[in-house]
C-alpha positions as CSV (number, residue, x, y, z in Angstrom):
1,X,3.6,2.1,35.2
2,X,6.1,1.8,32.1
3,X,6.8,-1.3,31.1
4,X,8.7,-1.0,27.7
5,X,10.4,2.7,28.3
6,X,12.2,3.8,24.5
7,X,16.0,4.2,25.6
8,X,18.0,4.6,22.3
9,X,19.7,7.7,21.1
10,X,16.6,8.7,18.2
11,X,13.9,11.2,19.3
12,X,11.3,9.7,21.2
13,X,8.7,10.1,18.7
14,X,10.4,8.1,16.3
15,X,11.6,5.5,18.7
16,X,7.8,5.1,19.8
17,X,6.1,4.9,16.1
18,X,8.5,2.1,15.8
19,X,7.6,0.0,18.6
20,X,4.0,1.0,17.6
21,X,4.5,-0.2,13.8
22,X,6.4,-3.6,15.0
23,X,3.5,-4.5,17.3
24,X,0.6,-3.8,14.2
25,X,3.2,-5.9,12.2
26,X,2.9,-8.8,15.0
27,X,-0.7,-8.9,14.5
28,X,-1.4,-7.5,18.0
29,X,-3.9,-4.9,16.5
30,X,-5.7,-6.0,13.6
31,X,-7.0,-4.2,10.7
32,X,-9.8,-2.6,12.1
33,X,-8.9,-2.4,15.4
34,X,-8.4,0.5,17.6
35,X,-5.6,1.4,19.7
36,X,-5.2,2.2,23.4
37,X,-5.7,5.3,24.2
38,X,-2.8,8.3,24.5
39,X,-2.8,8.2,28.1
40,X,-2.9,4.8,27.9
41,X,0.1,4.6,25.5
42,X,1.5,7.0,27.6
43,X,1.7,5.0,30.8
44,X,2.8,2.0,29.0
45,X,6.5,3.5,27.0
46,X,6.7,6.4,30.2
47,X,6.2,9.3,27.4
48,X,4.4,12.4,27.2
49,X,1.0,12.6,25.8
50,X,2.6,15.1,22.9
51,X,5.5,12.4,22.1
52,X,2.4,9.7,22.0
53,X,0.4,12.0,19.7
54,X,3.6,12.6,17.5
55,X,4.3,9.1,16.9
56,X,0.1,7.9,15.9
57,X,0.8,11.0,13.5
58,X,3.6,9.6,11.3
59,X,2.1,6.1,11.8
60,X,-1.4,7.9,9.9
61,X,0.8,9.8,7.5
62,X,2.1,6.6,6.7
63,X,-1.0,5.0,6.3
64,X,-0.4,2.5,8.8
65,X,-3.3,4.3,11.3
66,X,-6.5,6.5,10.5
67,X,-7.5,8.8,13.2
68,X,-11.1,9.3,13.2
69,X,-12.3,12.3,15.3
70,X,-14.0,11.7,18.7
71,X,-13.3,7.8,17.9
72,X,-10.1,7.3,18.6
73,X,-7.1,5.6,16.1
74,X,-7.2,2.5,14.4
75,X,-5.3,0.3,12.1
76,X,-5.6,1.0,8.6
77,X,-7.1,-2.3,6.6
78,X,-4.4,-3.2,4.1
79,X,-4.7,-3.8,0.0
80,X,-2.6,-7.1,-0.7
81,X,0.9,-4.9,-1.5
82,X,3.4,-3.6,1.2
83,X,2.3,-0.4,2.3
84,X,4.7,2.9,2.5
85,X,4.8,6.2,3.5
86,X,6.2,8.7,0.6
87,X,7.8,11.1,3.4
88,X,9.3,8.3,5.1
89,X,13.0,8.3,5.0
90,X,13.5,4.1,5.6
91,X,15.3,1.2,3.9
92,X,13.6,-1.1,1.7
93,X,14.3,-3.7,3.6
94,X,12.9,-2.5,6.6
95,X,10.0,-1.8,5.7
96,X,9.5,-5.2,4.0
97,X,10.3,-7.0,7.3
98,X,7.9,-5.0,8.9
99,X,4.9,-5.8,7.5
100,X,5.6,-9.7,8.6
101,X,7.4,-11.3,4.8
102,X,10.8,-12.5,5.3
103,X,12.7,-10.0,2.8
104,X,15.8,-11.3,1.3
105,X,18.1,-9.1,-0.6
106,X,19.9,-10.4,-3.8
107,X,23.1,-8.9,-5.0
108,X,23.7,-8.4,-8.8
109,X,26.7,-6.3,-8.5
110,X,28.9,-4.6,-5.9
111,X,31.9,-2.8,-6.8
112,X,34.4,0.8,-6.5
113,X,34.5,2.8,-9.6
114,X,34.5,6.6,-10.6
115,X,30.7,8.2,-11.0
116,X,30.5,9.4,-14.3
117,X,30.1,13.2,-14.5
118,X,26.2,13.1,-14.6
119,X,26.7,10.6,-11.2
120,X,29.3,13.2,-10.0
121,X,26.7,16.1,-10.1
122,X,24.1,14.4,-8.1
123,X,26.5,14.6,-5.0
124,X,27.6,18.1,-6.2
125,X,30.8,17.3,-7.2
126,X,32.3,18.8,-10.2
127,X,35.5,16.6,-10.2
128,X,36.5,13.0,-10.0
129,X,34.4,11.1,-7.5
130,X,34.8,7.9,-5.8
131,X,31.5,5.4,-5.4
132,X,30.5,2.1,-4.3
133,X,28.0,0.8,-6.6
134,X,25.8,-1.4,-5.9
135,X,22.6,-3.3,-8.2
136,X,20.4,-4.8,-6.4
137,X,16.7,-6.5,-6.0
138,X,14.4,-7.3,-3.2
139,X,12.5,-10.5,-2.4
140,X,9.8,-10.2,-0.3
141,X,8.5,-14.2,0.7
142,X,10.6,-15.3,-2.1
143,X,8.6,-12.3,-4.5
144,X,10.7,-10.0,-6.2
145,X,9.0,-6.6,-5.3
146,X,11.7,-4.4,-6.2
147,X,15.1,-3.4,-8.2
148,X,17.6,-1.1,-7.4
149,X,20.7,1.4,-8.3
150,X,22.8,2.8,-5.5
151,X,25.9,4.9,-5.5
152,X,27.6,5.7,-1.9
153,X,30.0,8.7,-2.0
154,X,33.1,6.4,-1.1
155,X,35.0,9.8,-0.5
156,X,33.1,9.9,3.0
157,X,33.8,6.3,3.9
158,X,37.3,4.7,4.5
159,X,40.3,3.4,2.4
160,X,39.3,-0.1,3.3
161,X,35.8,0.0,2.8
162,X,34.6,-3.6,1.0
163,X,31.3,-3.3,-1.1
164,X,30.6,-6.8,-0.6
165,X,30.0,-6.1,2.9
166,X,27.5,-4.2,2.4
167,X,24.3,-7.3,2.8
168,X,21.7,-5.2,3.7
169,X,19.9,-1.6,4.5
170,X,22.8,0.9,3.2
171,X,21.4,3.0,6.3
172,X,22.2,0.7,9.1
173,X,25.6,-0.2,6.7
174,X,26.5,3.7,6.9
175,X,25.5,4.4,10.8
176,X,28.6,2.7,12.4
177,X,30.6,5.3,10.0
178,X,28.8,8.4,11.6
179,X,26.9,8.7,8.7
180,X,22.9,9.1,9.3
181,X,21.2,10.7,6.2
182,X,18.9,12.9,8.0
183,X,16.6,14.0,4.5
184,X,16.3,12.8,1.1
185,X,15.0,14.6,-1.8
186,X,12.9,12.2,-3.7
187,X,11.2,12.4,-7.5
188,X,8.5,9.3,-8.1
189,X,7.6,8.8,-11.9
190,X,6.0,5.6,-13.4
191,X,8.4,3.9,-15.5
192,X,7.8,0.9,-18.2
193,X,10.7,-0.2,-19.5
194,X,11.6,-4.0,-20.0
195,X,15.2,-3.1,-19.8
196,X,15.2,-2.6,-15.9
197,X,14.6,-6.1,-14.1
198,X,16.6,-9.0,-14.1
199,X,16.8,-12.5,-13.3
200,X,13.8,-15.1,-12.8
201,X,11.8,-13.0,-10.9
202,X,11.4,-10.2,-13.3
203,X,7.8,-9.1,-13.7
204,X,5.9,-10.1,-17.6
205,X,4.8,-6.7,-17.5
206,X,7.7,-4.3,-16.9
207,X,5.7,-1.4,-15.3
208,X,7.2,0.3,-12.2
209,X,6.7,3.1,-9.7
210,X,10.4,4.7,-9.9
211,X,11.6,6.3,-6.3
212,X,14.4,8.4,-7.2
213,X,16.0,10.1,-4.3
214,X,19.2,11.7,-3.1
215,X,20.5,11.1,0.5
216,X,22.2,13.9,2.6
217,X,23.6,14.1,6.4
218,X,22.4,16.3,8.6
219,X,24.9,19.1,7.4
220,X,23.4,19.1,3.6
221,X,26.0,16.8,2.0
222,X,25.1,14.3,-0.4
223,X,25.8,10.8,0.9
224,X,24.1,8.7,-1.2
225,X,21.6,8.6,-4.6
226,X,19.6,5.4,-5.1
227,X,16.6,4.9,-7.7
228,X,14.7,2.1,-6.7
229,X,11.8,0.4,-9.1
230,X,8.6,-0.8,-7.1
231,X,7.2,-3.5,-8.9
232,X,3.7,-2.7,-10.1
233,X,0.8,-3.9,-7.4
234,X,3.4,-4.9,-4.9
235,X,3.9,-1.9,-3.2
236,X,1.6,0.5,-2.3
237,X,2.4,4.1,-1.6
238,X,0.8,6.7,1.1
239,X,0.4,10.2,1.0
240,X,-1.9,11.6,3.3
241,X,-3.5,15.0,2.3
242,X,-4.8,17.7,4.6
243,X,-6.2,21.5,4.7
């Protein structure tokens, strides 16, 4: 019998590697340990065995799970950084809160203002372009792990629109608005530059993995570019590989 059916409006994959990745971040499966089985899994969210093996597949491209043949799936043992996907399309934040530290996110500046032309032709605009900018870092247990740059086409959003409202995860900020980016298109390059962080929890060695992506709904419009700086060692990045 199905005790915790998925009943929100996502695809029930996604819906189901989410429960999936909360419960490994609860500690109910261990490093090491290995899952229920699909029919098992099955039974227990009232899924299909496809939707079951779609969701332990984005969990292992993630690196969250490793499926070893004939064996069965189990819980990837973690390094001492966060751990994330590279094809993942989630908020910082998220992902922070999901692997159990309390993530705080600290404001340095939120405001209107024009994007400069080289801002204006990263949402394909060639003429004056409204943003919200925002400058921002992230805490994870009190540890800055990251710093970030994010412009928000304010042409899509309304008049009244207040940047200091914006607190946390610019997705769940832009869903109420109808607007879901559906795909990013992301560049990563390691960055050392001493100019980037801020604040007293800057890193003495100002090395970073740079995420650089651009945000677009479901139609191909750009909604949003952010670069984000990982602080060296405190993420850890996943790309799983396969012939």
């Amino acid at each position: 019998m199905a005790t915790s059916r998925l009943r929100d409006a996502r695809s029930l994959p996604v819906q189901l590697a989410d429960r999936l990745r909360e419960r490994i971040s609860n500690g109910d499966w261990e490093p090491g340990h290995r899952l229920p089985s699909e029919q098992q899994l099955a039974g227990e969210y009232g899924v299909s065995r496809a939707t079951v093996r779609s969701a332990l597949r984005r969990l292992a491209e993630s690196g969250l799970l490793r499926v070893r043949q004939g064996a069965g799936t189990f819980v990837t043992s973690h390094g001492g950084g966060i751990r994330a996907g590279l094809q993942d399309l989630r908020s910082t934040s998220r992902i922070i809160a999901e692997q159990g530290y309390t993530c705080e996110v600290v404001y340095r500046l939120r405001e209107h203002r024009l994007a400069t032309q080289e801002e204006a032709r990263r949402f394909d605009s060639t003429g004056p372009l409204r943003v919200v900018a925002l400058q921002r870092s992230f805490l994870a247990d009190d540890e800055v792990v990251a710093f970030e740059h994010d412009l928000i086409n304010a042409e899509a959003l309304p008049d009244d629109v207040d940047p200091d409202d914006i607190t946390g995860s610019v997705f769940e900020y832009l869903e109420p608005h109808g607007l879901v980016p559906a795909q990013a298109v992301a560049r990563v390059h390691a960055v050392h530059d001493p100019a980037i962080g801020w604040g007293p929890g800057q890193p003495d060695t100002p090395l970073y993995v740079c995420l650089d992506q651009v945000h677009y709904l479901v139609g191909g419009e750009p909604i949003s570019w952010s670069r984000t700086w990982f602080v060296e060692d405190k993420f850890e990045f996943v790309l799983v590989r396969s012939r």
